[in-house]
DSSP file (Angstrom, degrees, kcal/mol; ACC not computed):
  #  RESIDUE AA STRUCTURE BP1 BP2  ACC     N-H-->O    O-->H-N    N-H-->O    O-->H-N    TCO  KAPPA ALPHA  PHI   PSI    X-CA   Y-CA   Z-CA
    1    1 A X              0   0    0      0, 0.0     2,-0.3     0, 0.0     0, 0.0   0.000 360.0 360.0 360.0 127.8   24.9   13.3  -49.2
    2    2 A X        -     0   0    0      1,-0.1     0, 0.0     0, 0.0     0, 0.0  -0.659 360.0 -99.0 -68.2 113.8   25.3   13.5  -53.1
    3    3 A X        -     0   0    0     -2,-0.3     2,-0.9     1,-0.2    -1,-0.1   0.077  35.1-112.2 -41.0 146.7   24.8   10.2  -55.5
    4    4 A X        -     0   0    0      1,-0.1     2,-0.3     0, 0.0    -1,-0.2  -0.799  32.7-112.9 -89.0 105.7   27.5    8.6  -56.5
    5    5 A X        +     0   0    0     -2,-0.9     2,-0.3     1,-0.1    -1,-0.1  -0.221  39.4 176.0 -59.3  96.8   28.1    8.9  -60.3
    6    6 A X        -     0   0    0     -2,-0.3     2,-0.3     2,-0.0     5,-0.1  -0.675  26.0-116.6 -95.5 120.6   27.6    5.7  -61.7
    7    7 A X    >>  -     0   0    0     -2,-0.3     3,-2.6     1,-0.1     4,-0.5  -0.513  20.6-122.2 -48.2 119.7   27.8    5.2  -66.2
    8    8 A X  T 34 S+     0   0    0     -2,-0.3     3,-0.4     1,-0.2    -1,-0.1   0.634 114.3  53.1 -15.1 -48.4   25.0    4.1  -68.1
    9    9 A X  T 34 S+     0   0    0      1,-0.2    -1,-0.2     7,-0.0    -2,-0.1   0.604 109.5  52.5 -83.3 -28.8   26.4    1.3  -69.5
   10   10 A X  T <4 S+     0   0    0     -3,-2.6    -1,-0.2     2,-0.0    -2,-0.2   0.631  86.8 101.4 -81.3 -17.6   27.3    0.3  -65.8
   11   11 A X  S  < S-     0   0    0     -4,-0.5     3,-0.1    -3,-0.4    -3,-0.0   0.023  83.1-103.5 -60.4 147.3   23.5    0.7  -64.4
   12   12 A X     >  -     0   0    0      1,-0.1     4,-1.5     4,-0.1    -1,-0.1  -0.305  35.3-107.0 -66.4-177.9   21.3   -2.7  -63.9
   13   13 A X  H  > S+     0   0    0      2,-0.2     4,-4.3     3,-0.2     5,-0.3   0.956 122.1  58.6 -77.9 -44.4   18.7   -3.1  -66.8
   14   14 A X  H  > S+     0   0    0      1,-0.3     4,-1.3     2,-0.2    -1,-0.1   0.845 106.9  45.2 -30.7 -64.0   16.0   -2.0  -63.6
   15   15 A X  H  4 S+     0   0    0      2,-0.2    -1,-0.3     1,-0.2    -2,-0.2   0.743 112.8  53.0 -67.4 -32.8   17.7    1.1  -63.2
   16   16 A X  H  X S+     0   0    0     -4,-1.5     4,-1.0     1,-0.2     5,-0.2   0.982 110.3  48.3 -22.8 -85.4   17.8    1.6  -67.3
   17   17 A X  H  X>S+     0   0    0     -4,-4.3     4,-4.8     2,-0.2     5,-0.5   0.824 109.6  46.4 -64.9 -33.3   14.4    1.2  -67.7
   18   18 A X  H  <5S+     0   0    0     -4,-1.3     2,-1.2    -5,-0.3     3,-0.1  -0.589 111.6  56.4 -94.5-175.2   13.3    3.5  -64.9
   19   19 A X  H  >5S+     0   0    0     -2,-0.2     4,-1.7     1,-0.2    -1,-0.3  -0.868 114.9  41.2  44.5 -64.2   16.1    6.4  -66.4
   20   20 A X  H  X5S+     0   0    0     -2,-1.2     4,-2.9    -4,-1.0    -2,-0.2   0.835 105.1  58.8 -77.5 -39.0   14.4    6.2  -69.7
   21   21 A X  H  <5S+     0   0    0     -4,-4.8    -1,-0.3    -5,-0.2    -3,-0.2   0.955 109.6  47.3 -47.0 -42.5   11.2    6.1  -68.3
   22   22 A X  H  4<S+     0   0    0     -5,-0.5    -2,-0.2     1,-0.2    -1,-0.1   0.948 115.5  46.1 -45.0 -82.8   12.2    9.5  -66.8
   23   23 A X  H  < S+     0   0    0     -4,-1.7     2,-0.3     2,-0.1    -1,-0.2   0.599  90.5 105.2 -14.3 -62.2   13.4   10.6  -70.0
   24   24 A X     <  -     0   0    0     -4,-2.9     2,-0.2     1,-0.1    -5,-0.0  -0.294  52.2-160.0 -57.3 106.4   10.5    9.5  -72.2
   25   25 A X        -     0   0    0     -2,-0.3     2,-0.1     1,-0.1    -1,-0.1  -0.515  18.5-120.0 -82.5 161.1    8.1   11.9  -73.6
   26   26 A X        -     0   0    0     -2,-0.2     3,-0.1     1,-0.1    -1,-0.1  -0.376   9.6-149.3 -85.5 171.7    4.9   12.8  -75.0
   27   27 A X    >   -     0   0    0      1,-0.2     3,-1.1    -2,-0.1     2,-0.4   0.486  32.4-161.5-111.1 -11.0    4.0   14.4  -78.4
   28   28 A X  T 3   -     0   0    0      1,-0.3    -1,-0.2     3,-0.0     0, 0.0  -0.400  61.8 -18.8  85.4-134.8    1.3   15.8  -76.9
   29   29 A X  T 3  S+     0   0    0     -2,-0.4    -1,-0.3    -3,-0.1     2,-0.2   0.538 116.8  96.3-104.5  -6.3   -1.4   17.1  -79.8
   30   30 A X    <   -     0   0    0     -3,-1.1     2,-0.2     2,-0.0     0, 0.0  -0.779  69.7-142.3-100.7 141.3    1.4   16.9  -82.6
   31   31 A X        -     0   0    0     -2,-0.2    -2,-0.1     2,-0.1    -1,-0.0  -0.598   3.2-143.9 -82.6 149.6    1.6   13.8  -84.7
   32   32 A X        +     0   0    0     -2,-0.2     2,-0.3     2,-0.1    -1,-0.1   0.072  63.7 115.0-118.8  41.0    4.9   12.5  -85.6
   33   33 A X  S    S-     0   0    0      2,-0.0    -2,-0.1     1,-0.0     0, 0.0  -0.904  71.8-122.4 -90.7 114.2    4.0   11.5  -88.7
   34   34 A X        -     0   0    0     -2,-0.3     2,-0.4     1,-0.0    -2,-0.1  -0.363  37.1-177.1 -46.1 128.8    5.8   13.4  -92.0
   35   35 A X        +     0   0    0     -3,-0.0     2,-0.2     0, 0.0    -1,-0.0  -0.939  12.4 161.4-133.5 127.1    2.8   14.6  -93.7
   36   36 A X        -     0   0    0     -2,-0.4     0, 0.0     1,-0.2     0, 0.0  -0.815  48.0 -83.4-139.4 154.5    3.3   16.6  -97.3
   37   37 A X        -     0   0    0     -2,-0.2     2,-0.2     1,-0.1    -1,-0.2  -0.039  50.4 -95.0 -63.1-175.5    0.5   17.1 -100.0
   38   38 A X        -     0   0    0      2,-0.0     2,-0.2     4,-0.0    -1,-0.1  -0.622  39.4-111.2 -82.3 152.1   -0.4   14.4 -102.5
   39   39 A X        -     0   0    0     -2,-0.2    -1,-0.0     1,-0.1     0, 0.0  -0.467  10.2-146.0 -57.2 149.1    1.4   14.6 -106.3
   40   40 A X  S    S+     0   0    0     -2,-0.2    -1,-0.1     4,-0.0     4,-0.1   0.654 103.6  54.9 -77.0 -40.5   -1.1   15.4 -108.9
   41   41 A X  S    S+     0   0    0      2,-0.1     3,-0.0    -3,-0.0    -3,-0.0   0.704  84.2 100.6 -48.3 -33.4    1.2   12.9 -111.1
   42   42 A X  S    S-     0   0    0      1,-0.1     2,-0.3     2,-0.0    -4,-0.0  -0.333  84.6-109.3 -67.7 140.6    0.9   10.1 -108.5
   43   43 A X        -     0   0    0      1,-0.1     2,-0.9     2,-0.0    -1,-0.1  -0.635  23.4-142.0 -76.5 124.0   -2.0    7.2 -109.7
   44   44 A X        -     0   0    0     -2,-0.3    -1,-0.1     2,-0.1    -2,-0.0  -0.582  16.6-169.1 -77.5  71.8   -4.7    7.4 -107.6
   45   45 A X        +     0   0    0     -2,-0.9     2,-1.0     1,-0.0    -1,-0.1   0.815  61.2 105.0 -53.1  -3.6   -6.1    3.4 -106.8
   46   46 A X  S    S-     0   0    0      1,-0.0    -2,-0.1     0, 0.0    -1,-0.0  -0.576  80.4-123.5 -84.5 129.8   -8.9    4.7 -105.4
   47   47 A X        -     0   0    0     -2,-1.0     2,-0.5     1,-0.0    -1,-0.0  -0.288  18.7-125.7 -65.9 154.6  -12.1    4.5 -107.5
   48   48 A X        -     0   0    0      3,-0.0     2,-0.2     4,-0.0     3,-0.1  -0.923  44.4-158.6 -96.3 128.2  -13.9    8.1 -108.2
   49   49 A X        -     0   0    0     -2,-0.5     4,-0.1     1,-0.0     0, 0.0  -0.236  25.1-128.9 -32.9 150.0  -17.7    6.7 -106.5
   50   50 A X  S >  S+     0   0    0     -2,-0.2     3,-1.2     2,-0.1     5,-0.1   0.475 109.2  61.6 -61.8 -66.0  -20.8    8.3 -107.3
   51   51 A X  T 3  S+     0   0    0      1,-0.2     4,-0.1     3,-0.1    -3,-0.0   0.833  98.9  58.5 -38.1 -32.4  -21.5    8.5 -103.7
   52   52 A X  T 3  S+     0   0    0      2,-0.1    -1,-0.2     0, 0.0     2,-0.2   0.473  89.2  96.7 -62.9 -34.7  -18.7   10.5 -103.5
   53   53 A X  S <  S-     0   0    0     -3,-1.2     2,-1.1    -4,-0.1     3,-0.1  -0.444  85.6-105.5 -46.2 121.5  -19.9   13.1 -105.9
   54   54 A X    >   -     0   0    0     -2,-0.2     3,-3.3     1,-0.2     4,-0.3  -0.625  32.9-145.5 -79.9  89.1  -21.6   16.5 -105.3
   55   55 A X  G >> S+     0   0    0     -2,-1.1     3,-4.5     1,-0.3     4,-0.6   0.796  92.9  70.2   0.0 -79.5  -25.6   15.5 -106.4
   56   56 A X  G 34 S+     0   0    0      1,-0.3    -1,-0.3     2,-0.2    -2,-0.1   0.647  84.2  66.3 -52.2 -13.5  -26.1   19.2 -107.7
   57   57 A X  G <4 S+     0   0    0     -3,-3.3    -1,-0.3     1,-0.2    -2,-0.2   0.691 107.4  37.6 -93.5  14.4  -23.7   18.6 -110.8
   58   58 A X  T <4 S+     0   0    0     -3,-4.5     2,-0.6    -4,-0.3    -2,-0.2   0.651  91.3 113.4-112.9  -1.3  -26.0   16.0 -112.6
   59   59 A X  S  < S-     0   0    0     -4,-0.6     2,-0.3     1,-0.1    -1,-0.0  -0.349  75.5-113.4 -83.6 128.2  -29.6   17.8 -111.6
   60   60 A X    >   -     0   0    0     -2,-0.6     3,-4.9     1,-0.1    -1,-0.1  -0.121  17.1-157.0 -17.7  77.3  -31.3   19.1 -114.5
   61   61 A X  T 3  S+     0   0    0     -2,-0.3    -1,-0.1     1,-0.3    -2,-0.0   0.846 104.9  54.8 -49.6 -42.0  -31.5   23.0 -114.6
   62   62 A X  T 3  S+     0   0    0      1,-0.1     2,-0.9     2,-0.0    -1,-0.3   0.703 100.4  74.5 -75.4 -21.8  -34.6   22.2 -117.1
   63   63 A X    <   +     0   0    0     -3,-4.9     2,-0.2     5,-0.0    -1,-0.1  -0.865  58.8 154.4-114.7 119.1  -36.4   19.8 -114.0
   64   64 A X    >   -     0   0    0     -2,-0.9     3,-2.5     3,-0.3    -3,-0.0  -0.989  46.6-124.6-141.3 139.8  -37.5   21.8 -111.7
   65   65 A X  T 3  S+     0   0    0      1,-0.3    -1,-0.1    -2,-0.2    -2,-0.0   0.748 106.0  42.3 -62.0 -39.2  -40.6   21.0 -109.1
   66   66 A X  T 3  S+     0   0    0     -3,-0.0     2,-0.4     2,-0.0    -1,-0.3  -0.203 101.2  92.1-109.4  32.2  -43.0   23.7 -109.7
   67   67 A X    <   +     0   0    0     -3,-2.5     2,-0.4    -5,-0.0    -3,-0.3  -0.984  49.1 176.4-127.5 134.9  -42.5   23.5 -113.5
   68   68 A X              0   0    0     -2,-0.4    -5,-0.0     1,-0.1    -3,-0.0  -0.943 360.0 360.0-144.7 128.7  -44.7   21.1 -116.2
   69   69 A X              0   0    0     -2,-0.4    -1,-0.1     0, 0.0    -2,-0.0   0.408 360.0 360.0 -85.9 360.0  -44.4   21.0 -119.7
């Protein structure tokens, strides 16, 4: 015997939720968060660090281990 075609609007809230539940998906491994690069224009608030820094551009070409002046 075939269901009897009932409206949305007419459903109980129960039967709503469990519809939507049906309905309701995942996103799976994609986020669905807009993501675009950063402006080069835009002000950065983040402080530039030392820590942050690549070590090799302040050592010394001139200090070197197995050299003494």
């Amino acid at each position: 015997m075939m269901e009897k075609f009932i409206p949305y609007e007419k459903l109980s809230k129960k039967e709503k939720r469990k519809r939507n539940a049906a309905r309701r998906n995942t996103w799976g491994a994609l986020s669905p968060v807009t993501r675009r690069p950063e402006s080069p224009k835009a002000y950065k608030r983040k402080k530039l660090r030392i820590d942050d820094l690549d070590p090799q551009l302040f050592a010394c070409p001139l200090e070197s281990p197995g050299r003494l002046w």
